[in-house]
C-alpha positions as CSV (number, residue, x, y, z in Angstrom):
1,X,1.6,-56.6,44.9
2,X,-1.4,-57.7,42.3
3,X,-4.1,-56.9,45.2
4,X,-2.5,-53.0,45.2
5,X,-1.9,-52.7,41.4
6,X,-5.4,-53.9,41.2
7,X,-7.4,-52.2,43.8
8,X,-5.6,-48.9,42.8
9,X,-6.3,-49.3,39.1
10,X,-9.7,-49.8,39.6
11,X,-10.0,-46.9,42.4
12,X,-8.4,-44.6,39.4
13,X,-11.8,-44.9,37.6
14,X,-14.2,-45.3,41.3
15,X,-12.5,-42.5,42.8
16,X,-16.1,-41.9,45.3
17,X,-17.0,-42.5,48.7
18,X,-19.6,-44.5,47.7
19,X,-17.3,-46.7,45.5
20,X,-14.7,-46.6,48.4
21,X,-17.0,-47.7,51.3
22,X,-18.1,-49.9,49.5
23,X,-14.5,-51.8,48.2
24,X,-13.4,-51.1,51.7
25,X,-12.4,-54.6,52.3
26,X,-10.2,-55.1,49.8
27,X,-8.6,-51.4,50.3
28,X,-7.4,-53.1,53.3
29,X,-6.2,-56.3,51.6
30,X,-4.6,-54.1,49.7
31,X,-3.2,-51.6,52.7
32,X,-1.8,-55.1,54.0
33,X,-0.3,-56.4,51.4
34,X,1.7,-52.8,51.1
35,X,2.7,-52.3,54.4
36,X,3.8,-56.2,55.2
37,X,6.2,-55.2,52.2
38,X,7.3,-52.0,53.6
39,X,8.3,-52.9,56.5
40,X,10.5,-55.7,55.0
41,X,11.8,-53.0,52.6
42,X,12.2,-51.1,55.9
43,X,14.5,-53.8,57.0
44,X,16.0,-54.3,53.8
45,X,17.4,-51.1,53.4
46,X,18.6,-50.7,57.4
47,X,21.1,-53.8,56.0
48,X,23.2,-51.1,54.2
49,X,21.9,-48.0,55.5
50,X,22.2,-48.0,59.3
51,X,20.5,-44.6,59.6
52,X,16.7,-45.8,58.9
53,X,16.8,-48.7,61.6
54,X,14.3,-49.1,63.9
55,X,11.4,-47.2,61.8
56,X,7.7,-47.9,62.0
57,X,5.5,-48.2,58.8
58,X,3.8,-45.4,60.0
59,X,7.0,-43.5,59.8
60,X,7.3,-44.3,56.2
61,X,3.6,-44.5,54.9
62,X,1.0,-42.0,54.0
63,X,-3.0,-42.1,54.3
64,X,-4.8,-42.6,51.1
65,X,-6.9,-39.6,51.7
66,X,-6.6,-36.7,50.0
67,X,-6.5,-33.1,51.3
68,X,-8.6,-31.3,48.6
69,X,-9.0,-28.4,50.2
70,X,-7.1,-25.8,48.0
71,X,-7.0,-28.7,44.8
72,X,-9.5,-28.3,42.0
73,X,-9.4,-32.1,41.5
74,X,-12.0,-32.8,44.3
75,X,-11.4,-36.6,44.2
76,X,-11.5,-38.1,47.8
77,X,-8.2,-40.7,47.0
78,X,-5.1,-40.9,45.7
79,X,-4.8,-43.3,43.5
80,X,-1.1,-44.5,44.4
81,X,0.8,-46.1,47.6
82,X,4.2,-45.0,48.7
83,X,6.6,-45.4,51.3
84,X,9.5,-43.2,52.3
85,X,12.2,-44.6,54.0
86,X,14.6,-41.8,55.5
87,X,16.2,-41.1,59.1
88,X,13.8,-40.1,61.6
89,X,10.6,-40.4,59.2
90,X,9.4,-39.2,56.3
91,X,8.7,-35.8,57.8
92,X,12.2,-35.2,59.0
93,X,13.6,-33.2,56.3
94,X,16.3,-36.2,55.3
95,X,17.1,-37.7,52.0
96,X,15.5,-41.6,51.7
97,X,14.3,-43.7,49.4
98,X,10.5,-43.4,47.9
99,X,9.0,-46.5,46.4
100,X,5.8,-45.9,44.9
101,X,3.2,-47.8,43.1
102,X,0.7,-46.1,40.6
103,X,-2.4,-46.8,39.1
104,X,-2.4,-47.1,35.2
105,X,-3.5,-44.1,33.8
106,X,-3.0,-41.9,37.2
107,X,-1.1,-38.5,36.3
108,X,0.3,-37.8,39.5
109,X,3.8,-38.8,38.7
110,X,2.8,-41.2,35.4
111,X,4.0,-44.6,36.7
112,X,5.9,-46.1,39.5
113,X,9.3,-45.2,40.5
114,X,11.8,-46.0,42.8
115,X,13.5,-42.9,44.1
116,X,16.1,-41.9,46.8
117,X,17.0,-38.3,47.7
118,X,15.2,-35.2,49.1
119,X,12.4,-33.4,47.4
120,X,11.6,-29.2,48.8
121,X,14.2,-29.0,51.3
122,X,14.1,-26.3,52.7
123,X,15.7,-22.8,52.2
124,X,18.7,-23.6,54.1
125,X,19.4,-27.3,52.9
126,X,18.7,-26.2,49.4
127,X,21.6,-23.2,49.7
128,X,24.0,-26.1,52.0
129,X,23.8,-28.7,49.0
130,X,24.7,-26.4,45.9
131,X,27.5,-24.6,48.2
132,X,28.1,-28.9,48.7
133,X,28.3,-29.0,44.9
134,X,30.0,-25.8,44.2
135,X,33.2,-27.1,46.5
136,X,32.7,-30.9,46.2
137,X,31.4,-31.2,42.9
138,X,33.3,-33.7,41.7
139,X,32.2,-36.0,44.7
140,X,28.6,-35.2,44.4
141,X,29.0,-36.6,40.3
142,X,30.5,-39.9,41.3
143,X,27.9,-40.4,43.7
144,X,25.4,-39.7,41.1
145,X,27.3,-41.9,38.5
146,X,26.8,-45.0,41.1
147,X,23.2,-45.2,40.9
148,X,23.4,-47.3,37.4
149,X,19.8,-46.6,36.2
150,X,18.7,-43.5,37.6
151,X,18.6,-40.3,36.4
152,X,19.0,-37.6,38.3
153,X,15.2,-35.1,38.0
154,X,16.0,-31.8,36.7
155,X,12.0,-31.4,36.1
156,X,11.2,-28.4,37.8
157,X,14.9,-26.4,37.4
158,X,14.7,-22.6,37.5
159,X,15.7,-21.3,34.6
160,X,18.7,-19.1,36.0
161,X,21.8,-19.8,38.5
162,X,20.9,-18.8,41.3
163,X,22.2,-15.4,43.0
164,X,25.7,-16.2,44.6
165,X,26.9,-19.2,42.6
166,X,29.2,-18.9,39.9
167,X,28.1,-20.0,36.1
168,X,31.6,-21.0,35.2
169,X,31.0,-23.9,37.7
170,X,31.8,-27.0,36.2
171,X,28.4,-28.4,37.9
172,X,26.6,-25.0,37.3
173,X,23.6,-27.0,36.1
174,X,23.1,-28.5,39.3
175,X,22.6,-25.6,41.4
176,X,19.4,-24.8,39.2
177,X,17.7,-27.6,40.8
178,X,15.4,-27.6,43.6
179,X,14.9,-30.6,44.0
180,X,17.9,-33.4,44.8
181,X,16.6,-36.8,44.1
182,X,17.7,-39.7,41.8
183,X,14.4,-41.6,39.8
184,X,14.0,-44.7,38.0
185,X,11.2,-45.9,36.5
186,X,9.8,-49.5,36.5
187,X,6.8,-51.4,35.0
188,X,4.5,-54.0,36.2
189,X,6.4,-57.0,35.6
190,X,9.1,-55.7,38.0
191,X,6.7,-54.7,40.8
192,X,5.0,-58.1,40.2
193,X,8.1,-60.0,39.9
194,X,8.2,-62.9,43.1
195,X,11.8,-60.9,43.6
196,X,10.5,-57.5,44.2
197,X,12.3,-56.8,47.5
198,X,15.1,-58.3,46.6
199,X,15.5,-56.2,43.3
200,X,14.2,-53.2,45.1
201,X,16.8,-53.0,47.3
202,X,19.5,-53.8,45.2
203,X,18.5,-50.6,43.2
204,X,18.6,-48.8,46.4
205,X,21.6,-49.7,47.4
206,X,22.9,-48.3,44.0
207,X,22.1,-45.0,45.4
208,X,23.4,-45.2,49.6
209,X,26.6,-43.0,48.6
210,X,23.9,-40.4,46.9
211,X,21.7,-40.4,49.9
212,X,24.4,-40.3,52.5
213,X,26.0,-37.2,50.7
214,X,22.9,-35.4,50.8
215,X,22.0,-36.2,54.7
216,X,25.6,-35.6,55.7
217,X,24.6,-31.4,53.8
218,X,21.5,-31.6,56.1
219,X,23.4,-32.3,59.1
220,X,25.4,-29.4,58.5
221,X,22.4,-27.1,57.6
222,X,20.9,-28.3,61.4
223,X,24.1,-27.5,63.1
224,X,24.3,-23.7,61.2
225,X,20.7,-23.2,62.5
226,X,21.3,-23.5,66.1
């Protein structure tokens, strides 16, 4: 991973076209070098999580470019890789497992992470989960206690329970989130390490009883809408 950390760092402070076209070679060193590792992550995870088998890396990747259109932060690139490995794609609406590099410096999330669970689900899977929590709580706190190392976000939490879920809930907290994902950050020498994959889905698997609570709610929020 030292061509991406490197090319990305460097990108962080040459974030132009001209800087771009011009490094455009070993963007795709570095595009290489990411994707030859997804797809073994890909394969990785499918070795305990039957549900993302069979996926592409352009099911789990994303372009570089950035959509700047309604941004004030004009610059062309994002200056991070990451890859979302979750049933059907990363647009399906499921719960997966995000690994993402980061330039140093960058402030989009402030480093790299791995993460596993479901981030702006919609209206429906958002209500399905905290009614999940509300009757299951207790299961939906051992699958969190698993993932040794990751902490569940509770970042962008509304400030209030939500209308139609009781305070005196033992996991009352929970149902203030919008977001249901597990995080753990990592540094350099780990995404570096000769091991990576290995220790990348070993954290992962840490986290397959979180992940297949959450897609088993977004089944159920699927079947309600038919």
């Amino acid at each position: 991973m030292e061509k991406v950390l490197d090319f990305l760092n460097r990108l962080r402070i040459n974030n132009n076209r001209p800087w771009f076209e011009e490094h455009k070679s070993e963007y795709k060193a570095a595009l290489e070098t990411f994707n030859s590792f997804t797809e073994k992550l890909i394969s990785g995870i499918a070795s305990f999580d039957s549900s993302v088998k069979n996926l592409t890396i352009k099911d789990c990747t994303y372009r570089i470019y950035r959509d700047v259109r309604f941004s004030s932060d004009k610059s062309p690139y994002k200056t991070h890789m990451g890859a979302f490995v979750s049933p059907k794609g990363k647009g399906s609406g499921y719960s997966g497992y995000y690994f993402h590099i980061e330039a140093k410096g960058s402030e989009y999330i402030g480093g790299h992470i791995l993460s596993t669970g479901i981030y702006r689900p919609a209206p429906i899977v958002i209500k399905n989960i905290r009614e999940e929590i509300m009757l299951n709580g207790d299961e939906f706190q051992k699958a969190v206690d698993m993932a040794s190392g990751f902490i569940l976000d509770s970042g962008d939490a509304l400030k209030r329970i939500p209308a139609g879920f009781p305070a005196d809930n033992a996991y009352a907290e929970y149902f203030k989130l919008k977001d249901y994902f597990l995080m753990k950050f990592v540094d350099d020498a780990f995404i570096l390490s000769d091991n990576l994959l290995e220790n990348v889905v070993e954290e992962y698997k840490k986290t397959f009883a979180f992940n297949t609570l959450l897609n088993k709610v977004v089944d159920y929020a699927h079947e309600d809408n038919l």
